[in-house]
N, C-alpha and C positions, 0 to 999 in steps of 0.2 A: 763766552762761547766755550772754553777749557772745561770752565763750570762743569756748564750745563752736557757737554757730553763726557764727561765723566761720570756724571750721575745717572747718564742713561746708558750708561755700559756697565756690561757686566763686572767688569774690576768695578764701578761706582757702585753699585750693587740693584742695577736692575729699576731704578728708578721711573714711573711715568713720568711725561713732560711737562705735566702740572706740578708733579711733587718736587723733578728739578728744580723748577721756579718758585717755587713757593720755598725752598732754601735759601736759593740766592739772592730772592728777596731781600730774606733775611740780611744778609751776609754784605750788602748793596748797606744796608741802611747800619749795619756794624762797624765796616770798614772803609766805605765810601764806594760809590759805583762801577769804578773801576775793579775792587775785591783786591784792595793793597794787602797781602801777607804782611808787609812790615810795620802795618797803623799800629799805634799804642795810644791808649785813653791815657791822658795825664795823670791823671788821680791818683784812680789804683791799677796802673800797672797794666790794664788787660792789652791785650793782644793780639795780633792775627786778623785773619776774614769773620771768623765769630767773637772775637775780641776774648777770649781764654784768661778767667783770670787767674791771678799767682795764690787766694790770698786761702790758707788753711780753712774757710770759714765758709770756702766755696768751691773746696775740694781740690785746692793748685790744681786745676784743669791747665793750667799755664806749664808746671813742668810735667802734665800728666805730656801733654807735648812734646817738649823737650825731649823725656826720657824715651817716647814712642819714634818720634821721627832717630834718634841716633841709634834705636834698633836698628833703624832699616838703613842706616848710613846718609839721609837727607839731612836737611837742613832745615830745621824747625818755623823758618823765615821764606819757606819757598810755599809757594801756591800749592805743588803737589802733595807737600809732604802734609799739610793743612787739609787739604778734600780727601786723603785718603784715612791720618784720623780724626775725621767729621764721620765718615763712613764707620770705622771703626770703632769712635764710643758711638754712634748709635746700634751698631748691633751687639755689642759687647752693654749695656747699660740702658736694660728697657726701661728706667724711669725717666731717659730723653725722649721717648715717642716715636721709636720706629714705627710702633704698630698700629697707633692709630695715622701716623704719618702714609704708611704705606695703604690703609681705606679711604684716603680723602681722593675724592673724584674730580677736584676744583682747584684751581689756581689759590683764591681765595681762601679757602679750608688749609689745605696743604701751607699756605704762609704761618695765617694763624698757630697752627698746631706745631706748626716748628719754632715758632716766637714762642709759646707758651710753655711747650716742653723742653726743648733743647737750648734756645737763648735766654728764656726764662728773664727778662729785663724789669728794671721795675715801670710799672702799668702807666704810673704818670709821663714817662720816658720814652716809652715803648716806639711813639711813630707808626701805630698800626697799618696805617690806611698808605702810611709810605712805604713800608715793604709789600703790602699788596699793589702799590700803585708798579716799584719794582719791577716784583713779581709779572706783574701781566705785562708789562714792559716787554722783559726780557721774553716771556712767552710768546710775544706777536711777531719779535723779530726771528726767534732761534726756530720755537714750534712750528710754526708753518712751514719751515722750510724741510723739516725732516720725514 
């Protein structure tokens, strides 16, 4: 619910209800349903609600973190500090897909386009059909009520 109305405020950057969702979809199937800021993939390292990896190869989005949240004096490991640079590289780094994120008119579309552009996972891995499942999840409980 954080999420989701932080994406549809104006600090979240104006978000429709569908496009909220279709994040957190995302973010659901990254970190688990609850959207743990503290989950970590074993492997390599990633991180957070979008799992941010560390590794040179993929742009340390992990201390691209790091260094953003101790701007602002947060804490790299909290929910907030996470949804606001989620907000942040998307508008700062149009090759994550604000723009066609912010044309998608659907729950559905809106996931996709965020898995494709911004979580970018690989395709055998992916769980499509679980972040839209997610996604419309969280839209039937949150969207209708607002």
């Amino acid at each position: 619910e954080k999420a989701f109305n932080f994406f549809v405020s104006e600090e979240g950057g104006d978000y429709t209800m569908e496009q909220a969702c279709g994040i957190i979809g995302n973010f659901c199937v990254e970190s688990g349903p609850t959207l743990n800021p503290r989950a970590v993939a074993p492997v390599e390292g990633s991180t957070g609600i979008a799992q941010w990896n560390p590794a040179r190869a993929a742009g340390n989005r992990l201390g691209q973190l790091r260094e953003y949240s101790a701007n602002l004096g947060l804490d790299y490991l909290s929910l907030g500090a996470q949804l606001l640079f989620t907000k942040y590289e998307l508008e700062t780094f149009n090759y994550l897909g604000d723009g066609p994120l912010r044309k998608s008119t659907t729950v559905k579309r809106a996931t996709e386009l965020f898995q494709d552009n911004y979580e970018r996972p690989n395709k055998q891995l992916a769980h499509t059909e679980k972040r839209i499942g997610y996604a419309k999840e969280v839209f039937d409980k949150l969207a209708v009520v607002k």
